[in-house]
Backbone as CSV, one residue per row, in Angstrom:
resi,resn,N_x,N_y,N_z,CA_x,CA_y,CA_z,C_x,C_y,C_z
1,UNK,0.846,-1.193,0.000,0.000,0.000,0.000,0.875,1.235,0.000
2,UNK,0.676,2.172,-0.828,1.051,3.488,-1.070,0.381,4.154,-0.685
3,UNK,1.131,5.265,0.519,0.293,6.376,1.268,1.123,8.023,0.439
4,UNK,0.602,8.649,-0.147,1.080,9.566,-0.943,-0.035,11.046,-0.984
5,UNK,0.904,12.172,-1.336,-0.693,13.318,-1.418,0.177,13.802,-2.862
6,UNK,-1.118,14.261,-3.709,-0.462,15.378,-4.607,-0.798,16.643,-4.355
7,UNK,0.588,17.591,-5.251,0.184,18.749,-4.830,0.539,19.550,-6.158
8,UNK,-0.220,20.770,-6.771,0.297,20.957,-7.858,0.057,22.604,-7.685
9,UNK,0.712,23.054,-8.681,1.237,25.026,-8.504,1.557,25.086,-10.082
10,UNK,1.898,26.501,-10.662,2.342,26.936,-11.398,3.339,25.824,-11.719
11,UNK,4.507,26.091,-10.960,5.776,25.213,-10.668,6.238,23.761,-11.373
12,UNK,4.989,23.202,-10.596,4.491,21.566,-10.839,3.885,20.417,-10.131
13,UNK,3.751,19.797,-10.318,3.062,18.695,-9.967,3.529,18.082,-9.827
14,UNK,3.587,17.301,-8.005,4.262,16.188,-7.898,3.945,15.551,-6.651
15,UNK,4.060,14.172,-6.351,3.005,13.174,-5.736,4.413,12.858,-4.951
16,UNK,3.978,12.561,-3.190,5.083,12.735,-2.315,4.371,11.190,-1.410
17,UNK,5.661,10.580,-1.113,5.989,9.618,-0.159,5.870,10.016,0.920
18,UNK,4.970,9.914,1.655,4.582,10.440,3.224,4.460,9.177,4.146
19,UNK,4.188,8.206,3.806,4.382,7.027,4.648,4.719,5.350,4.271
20,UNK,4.541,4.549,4.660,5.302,3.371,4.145,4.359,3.005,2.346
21,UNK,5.530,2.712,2.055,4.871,2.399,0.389,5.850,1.371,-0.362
22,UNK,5.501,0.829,-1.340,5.743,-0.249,-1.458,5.588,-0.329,-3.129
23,UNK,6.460,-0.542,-3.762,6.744,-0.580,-5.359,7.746,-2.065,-6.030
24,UNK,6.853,-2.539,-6.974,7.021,-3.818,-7.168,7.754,-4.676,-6.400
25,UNK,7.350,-4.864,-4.647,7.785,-5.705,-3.969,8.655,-5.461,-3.164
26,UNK,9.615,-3.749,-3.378,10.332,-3.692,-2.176,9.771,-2.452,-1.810
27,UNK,9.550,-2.456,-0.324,8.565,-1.948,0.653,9.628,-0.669,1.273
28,UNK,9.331,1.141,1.513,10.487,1.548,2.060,9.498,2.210,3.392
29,UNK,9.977,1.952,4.367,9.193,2.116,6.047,9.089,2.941,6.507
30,UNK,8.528,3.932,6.826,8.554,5.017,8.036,8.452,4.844,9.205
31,UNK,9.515,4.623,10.033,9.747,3.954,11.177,10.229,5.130,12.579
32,UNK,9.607,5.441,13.237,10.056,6.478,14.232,11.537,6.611,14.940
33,UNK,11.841,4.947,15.245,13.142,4.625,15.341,14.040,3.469,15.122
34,UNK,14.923,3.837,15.289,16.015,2.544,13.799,15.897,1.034,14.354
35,UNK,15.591,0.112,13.623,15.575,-1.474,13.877,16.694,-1.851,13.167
36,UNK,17.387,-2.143,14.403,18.757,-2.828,13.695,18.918,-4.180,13.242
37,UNK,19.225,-4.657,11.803,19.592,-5.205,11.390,20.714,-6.284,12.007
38,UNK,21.533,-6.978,11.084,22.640,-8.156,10.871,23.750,-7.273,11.652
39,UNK,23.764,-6.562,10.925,25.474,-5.435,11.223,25.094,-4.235,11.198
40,UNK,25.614,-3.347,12.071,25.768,-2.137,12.093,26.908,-1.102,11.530
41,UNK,26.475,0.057,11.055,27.750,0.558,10.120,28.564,1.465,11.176
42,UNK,30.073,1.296,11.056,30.810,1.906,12.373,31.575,2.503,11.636
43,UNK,32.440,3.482,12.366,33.378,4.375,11.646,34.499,3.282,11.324
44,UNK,35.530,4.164,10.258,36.844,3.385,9.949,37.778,3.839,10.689
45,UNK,37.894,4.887,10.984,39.277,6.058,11.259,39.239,6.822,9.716
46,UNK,38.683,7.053,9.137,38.549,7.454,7.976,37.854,8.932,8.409
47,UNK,38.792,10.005,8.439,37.506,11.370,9.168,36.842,12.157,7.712
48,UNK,37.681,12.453,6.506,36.737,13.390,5.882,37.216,12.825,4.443
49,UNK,36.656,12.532,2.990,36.790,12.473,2.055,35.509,12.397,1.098
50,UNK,35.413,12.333,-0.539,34.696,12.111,-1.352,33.793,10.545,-1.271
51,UNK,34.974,9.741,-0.361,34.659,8.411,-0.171,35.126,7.641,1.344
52,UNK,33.978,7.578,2.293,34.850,6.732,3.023,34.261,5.126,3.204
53,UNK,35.242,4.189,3.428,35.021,3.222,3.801,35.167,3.074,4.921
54,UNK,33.467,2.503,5.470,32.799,2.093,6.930,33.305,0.844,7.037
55,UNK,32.787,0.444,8.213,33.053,-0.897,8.867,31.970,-1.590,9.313
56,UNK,31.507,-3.223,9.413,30.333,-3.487,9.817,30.801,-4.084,11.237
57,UNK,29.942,-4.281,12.134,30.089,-5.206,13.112,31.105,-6.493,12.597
58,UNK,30.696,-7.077,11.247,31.667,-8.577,11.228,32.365,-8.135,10.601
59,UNK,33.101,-6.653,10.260,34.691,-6.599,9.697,34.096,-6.079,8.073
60,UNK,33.502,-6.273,7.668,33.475,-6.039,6.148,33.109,-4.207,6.172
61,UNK,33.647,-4.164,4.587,33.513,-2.772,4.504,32.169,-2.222,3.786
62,UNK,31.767,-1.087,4.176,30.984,-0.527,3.085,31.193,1.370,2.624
63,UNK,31.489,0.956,1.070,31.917,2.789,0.915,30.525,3.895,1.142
64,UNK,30.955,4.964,1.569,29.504,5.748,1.265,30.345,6.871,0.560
65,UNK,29.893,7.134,-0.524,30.481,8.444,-1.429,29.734,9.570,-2.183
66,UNK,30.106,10.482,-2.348,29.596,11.409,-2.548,30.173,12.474,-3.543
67,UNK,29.522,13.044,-4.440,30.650,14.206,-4.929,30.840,15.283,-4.112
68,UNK,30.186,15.495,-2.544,30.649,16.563,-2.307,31.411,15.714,-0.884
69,UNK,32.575,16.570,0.007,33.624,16.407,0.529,32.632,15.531,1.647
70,UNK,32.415,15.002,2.303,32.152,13.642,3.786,32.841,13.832,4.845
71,UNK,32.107,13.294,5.848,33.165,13.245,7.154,32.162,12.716,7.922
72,UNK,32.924,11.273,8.542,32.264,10.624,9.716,32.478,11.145,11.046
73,UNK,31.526,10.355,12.094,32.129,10.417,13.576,31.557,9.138,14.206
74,UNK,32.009,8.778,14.913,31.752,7.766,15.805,32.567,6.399,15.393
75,UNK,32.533,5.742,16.553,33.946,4.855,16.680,32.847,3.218,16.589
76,UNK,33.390,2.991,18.368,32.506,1.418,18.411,30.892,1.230,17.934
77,UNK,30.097,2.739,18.068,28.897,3.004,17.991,28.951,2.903,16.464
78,UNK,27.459,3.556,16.317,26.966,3.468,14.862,27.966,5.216,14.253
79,UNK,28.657,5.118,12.997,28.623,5.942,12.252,27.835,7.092,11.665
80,UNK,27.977,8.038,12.188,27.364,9.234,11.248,28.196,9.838,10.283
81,UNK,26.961,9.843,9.297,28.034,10.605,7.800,27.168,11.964,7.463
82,UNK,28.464,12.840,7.476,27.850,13.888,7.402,28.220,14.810,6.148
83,UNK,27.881,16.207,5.647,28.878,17.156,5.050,30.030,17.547,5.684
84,UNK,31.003,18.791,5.356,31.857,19.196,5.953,31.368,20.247,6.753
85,UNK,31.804,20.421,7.755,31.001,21.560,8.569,30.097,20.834,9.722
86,UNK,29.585,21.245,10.696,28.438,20.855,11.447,27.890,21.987,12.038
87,UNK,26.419,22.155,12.452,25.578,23.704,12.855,25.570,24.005,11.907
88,UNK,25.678,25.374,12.013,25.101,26.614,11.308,26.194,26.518,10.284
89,UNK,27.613,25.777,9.961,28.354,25.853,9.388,28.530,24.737,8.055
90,UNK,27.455,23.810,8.678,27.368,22.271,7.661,27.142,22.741,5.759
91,UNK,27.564,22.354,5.150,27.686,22.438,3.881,26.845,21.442,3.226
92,UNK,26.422,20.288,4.043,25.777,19.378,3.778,26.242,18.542,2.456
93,UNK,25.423,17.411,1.833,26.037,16.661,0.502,25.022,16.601,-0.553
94,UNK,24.708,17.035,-1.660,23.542,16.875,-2.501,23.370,15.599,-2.925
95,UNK,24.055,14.497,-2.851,23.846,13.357,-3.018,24.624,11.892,-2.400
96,UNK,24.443,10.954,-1.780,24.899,10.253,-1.106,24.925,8.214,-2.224
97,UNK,26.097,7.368,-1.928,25.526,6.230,-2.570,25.960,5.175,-1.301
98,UNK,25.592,4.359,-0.554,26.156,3.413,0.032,26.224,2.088,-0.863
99,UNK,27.137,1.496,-1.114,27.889,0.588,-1.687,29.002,-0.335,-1.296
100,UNK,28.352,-1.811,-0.770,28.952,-2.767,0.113,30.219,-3.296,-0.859
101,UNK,30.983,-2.909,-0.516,32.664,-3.918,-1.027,32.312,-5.044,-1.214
102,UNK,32.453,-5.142,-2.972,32.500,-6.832,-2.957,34.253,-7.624,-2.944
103,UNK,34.189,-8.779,-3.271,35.425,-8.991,-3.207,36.256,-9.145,-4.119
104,UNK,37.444,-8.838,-3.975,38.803,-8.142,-4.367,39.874,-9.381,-3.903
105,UNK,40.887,-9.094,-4.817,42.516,-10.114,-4.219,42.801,-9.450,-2.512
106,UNK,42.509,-11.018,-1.759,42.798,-10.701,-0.442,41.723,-10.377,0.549
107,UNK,40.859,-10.149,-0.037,39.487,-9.418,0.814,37.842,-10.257,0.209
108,UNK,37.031,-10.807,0.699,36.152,-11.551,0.710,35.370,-10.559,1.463
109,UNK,34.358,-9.854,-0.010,33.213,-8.915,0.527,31.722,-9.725,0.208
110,UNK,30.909,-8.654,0.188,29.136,-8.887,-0.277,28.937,-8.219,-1.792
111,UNK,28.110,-8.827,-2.350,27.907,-7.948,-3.819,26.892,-6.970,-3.105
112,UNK,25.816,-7.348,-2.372,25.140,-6.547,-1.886,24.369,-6.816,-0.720
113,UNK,22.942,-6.325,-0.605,22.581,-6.444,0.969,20.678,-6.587,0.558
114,UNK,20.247,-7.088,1.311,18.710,-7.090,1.034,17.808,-6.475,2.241
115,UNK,18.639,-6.179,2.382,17.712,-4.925,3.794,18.261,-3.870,4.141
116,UNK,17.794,-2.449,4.324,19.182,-1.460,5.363,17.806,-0.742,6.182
117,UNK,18.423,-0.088,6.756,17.822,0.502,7.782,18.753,1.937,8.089
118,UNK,17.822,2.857,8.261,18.713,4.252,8.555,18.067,5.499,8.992
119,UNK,18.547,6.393,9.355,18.065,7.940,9.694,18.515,8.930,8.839
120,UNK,18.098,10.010,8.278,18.336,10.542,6.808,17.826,12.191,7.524
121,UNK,18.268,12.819,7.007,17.675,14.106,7.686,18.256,15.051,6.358
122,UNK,17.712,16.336,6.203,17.808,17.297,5.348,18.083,18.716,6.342
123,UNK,19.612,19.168,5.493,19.905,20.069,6.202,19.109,21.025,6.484
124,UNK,18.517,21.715,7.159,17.553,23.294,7.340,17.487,23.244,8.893
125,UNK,16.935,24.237,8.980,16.732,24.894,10.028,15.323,24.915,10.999
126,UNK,14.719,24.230,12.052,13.218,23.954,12.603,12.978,23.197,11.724
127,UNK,11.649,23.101,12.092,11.127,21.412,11.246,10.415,22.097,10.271
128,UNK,11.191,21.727,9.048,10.875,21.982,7.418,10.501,20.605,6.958
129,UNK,9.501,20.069,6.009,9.977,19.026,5.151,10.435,19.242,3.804
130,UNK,11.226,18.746,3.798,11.792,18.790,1.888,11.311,17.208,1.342
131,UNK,11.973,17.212,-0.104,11.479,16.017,-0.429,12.193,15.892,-1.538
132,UNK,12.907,14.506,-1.512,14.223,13.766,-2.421,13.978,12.547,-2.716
133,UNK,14.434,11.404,-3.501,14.769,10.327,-3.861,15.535,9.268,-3.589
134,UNK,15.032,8.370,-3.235,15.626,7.378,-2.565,15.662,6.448,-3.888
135,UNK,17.360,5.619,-4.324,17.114,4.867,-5.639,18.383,3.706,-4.489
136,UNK,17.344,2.154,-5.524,17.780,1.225,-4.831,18.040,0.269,-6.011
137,UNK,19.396,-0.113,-6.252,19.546,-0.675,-7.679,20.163,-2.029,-7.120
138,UNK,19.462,-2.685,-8.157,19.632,-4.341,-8.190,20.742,-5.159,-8.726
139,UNK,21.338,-5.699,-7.694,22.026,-6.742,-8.324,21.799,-7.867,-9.717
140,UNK,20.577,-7.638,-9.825,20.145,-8.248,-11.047,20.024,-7.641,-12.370
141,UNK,19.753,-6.136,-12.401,19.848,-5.160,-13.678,18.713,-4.062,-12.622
142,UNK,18.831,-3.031,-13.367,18.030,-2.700,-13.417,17.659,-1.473,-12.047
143,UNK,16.231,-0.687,-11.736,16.495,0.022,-10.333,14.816,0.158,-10.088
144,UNK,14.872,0.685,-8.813,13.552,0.826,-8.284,13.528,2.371,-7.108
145,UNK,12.756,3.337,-7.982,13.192,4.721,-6.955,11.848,5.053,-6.640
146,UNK,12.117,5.928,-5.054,11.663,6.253,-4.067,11.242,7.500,-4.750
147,UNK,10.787,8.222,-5.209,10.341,9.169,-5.978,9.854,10.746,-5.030
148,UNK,10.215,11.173,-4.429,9.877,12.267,-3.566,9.560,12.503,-2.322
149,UNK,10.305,11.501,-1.384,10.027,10.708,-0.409,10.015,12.402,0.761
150,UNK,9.667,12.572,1.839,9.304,13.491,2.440,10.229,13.039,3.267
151,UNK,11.668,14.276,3.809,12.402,14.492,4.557,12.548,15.035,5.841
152,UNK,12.705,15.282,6.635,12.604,16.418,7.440,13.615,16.554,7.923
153,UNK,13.839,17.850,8.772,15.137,18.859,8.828,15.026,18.947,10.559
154,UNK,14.284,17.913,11.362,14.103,17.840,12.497,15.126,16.801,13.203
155,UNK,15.941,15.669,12.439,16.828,15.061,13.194,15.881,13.594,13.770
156,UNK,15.024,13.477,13.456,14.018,12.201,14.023,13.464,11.270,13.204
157,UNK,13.820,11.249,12.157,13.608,10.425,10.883,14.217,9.634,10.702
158,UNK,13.685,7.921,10.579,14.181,6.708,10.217,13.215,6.157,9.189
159,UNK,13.994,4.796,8.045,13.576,4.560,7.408,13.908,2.920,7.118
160,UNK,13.274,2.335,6.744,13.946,1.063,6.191,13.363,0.179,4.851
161,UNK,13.783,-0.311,4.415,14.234,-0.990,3.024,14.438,-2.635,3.016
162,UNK,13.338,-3.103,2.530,13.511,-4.347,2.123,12.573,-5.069,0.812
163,UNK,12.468,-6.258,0.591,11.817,-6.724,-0.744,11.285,-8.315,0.347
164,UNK,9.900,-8.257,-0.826,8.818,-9.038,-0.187,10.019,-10.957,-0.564
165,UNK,11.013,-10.729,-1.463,11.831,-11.966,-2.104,13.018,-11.647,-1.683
166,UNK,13.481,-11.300,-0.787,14.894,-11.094,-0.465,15.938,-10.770,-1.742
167,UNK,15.210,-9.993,-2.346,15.785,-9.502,-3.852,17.409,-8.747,-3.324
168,UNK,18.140,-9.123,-3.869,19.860,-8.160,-3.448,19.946,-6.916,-3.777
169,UNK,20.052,-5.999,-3.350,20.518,-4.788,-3.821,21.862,-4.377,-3.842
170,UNK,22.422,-4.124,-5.139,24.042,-3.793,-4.853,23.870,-2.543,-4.542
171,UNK,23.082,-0.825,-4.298,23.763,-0.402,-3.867,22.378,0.695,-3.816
172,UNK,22.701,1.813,-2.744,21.666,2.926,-2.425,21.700,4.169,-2.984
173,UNK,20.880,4.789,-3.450,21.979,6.749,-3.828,20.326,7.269,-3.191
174,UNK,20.818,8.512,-2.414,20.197,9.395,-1.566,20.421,10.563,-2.761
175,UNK,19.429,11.087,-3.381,19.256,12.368,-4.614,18.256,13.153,-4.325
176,UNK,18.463,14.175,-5.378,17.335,15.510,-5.845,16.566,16.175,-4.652
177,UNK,17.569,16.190,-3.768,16.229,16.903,-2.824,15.990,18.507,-3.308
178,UNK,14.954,18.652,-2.205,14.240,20.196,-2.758,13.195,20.396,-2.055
179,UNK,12.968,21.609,-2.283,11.589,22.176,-1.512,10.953,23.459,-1.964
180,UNK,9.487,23.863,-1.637,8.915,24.656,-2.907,9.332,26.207,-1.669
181,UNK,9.665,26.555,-2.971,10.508,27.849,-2.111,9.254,29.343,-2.149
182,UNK,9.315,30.281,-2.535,8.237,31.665,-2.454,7.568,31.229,-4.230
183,UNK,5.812,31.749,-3.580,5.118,31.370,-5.044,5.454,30.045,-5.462
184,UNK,5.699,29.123,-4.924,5.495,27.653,-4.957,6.684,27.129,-5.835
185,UNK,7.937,28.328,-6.087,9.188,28.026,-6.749,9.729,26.960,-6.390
186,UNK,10.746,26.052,-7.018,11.349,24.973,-6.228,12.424,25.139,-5.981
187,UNK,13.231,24.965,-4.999,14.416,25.356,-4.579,15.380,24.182,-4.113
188,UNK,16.563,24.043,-4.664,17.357,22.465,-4.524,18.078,22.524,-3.115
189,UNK,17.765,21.432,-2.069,18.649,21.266,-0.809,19.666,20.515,-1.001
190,UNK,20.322,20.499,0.225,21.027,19.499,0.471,20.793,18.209,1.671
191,UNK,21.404,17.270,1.388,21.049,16.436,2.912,21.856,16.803,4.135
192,UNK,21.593,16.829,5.459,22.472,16.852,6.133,23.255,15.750,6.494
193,UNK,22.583,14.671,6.967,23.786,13.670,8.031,22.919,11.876,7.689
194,UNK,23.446,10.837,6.961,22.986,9.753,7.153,23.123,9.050,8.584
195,UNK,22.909,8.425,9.149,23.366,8.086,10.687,22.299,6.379,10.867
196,UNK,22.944,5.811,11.951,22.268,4.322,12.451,21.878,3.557,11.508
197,UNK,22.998,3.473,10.932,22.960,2.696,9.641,23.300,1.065,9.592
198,UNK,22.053,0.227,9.690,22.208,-1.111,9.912,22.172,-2.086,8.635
199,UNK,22.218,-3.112,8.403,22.021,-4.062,6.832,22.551,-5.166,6.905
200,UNK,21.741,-5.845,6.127,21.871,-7.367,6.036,22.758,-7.863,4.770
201,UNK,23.850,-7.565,4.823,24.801,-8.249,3.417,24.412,-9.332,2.768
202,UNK,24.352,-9.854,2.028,24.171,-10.658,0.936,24.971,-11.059,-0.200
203,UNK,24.841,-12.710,-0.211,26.042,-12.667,-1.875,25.037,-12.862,-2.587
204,UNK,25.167,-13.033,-3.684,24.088,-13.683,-4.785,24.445,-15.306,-4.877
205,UNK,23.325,-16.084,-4.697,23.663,-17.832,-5.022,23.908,-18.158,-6.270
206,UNK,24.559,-18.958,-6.881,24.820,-19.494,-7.593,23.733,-21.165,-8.050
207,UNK,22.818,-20.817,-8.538,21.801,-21.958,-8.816,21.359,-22.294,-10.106
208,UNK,21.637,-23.978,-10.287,21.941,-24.421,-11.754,20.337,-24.010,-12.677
209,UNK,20.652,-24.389,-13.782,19.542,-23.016,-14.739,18.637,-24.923,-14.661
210,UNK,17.509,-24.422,-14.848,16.673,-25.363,-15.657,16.239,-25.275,-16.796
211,UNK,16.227,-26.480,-17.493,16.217,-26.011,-18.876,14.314,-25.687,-18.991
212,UNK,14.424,-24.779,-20.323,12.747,-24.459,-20.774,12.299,-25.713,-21.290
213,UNK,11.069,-25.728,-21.462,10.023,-26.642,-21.920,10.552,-26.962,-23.050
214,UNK,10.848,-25.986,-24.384,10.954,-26.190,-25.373,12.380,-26.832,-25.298
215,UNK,13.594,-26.655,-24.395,14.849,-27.329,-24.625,14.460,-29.217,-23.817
216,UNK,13.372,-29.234,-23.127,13.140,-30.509,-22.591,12.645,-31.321,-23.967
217,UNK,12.103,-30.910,-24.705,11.374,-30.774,-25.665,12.263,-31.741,-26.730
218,UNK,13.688,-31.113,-27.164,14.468,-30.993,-27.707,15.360,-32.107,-27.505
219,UNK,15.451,-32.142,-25.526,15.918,-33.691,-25.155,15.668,-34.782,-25.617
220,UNK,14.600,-34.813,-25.093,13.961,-35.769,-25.123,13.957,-36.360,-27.011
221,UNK,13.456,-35.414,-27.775,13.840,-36.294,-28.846,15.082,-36.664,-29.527
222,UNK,15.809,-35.927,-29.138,17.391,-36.782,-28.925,18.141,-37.730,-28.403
223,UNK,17.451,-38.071,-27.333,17.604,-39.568,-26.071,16.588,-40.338,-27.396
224,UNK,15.169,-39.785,-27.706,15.062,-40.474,-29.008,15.902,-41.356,-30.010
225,UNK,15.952,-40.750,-30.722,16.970,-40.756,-32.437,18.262,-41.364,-32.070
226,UNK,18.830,-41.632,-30.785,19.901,-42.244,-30.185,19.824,-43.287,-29.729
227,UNK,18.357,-43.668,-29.225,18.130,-44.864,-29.448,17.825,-45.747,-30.090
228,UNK,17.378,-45.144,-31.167,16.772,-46.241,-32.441,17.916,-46.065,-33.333
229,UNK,18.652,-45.080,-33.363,20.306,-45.650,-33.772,20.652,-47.048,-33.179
230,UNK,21.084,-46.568,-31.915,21.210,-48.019,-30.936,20.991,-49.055,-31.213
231,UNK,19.307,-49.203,-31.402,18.438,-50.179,-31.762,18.682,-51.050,-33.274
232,UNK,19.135,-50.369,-34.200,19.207,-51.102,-35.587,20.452,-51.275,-36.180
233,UNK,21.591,-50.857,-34.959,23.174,-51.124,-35.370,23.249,-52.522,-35.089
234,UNK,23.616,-53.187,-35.894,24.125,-54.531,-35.783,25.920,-54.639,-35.752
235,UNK,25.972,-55.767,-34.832,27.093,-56.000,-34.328,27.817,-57.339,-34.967
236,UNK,28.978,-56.998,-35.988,29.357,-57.844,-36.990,30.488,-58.855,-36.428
237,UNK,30.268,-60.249,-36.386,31.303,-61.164,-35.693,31.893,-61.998,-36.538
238,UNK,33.167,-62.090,-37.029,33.749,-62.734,-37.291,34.566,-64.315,-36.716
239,UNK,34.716,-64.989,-37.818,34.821,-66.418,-36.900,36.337,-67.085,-37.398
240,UNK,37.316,-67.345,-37.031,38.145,-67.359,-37.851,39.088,-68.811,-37.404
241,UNK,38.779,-69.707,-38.253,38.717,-71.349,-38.226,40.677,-71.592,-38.398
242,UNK,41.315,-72.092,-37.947,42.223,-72.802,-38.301,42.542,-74.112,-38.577
């Protein structure tokens, strides 16, 4: 079930994620506060870059990157990722991707994860809502986005992410936020801080194909025609008298 309002202006028209909703099978939650998952995401020692690589509870890594500059905090606890700056000084990030390390010479990662769980907040000031995109792309091809999901700038917002088939996701991107600025203008934000970031890693299985109808099809009259070969070869014996 999709809980959504539209709203339309000069500006435009556009239909907002206000509570749990659910698009071909993976469901994204409005949850008051964070349900932790398998592993929790912890700092590296990694304090500020374009890219840092986190740490889970069982050792594996996961990058979160951004084109604009990052910086974590927190150690044994859960990781917060933030812009550069904090207060009145935060610069915030216009776009975020979390992306679990797969494996590499020496290192045995996840292609991806089939659940996360998190707190997401939009930089501003008192409780504003803005509203951005949540995109969740598949290890299998392909993506499934959160389309204008409603943010807020209050610091109390959690969310979580999963599929009704334990479908894999290789990887998350946090985009397009915004908010309708004077005369219903739209005006582009930034996010402030991802934080309590939990997930269930995942490899993809390896499971033998079955063949289609039409290749059973195909068998079968070949175990045919191989036998009635079989069947009408005669076996020539020679007898040889001294």
């Amino acid at each position: 079930m999709a809980f959504s309002i539209t709203a339309s202006s000069s500006a435009m028209a556009a239909t907002f994620i206000t509570g749990t909703t659910t698009i071909n099978g993976v469901t994204l939650n409005f949850s008051p506060s964070p349900v932790n998952l398998t592993d929790k995401i912890k700092g590296n020692g990694a304090t500020s870059a374009n890219n840092l690589p986190l740490i889970t509870d069982s050792g594996y890594l996961v990058d979160f990157s951004s084109p604009d500059k990052l910086k974590q905090s927190g150690g044994a606890g859960f990781a917060s990722v933030s812009g550069i700056g904090n207060g009145a000084n935060s610069a915030g990030f216009s776009s975020l991707t979390i992306d679990p390390r797969g494996s590499s010479a020496g290192y045995t990662g996840f292609d991806g994860f089939t659940a996360i769980n998190f707190g997401l907040d939009a930089l501003g000031k008192g409780n504003n809502t803005y509203y951005g995109d949540i995109v969740l792309n598949l290890l299998a091809g392909g993506s499934i986005t959160f389309q204008n999901v409603a943010i807020q700038t209050n610091g109390n917002q959690h969310f979580g992410i999963s599929s009704d088939d334990n479908r894999i996701f290789s990887s998350i991107e946090f985009e397009n936020l915004w908010s309708y600025g004077k005369k219903n203008s739209v005006v582009s934000q930034k996010f402030d801080s991802l934080k309590q970031v939990s997930i269930d890693l995942s490899n993809a299985s390896v499971t033998p194909g079955v063949p289609e109808p039409a290749t059973w099809t195909m068998m079968i009259i070949g175990f045919g025609a191989v036998g009635g070969v079989m069947r009408k070869r005669k076996v020539k014996t020679s007898v040889a008298y001294s």
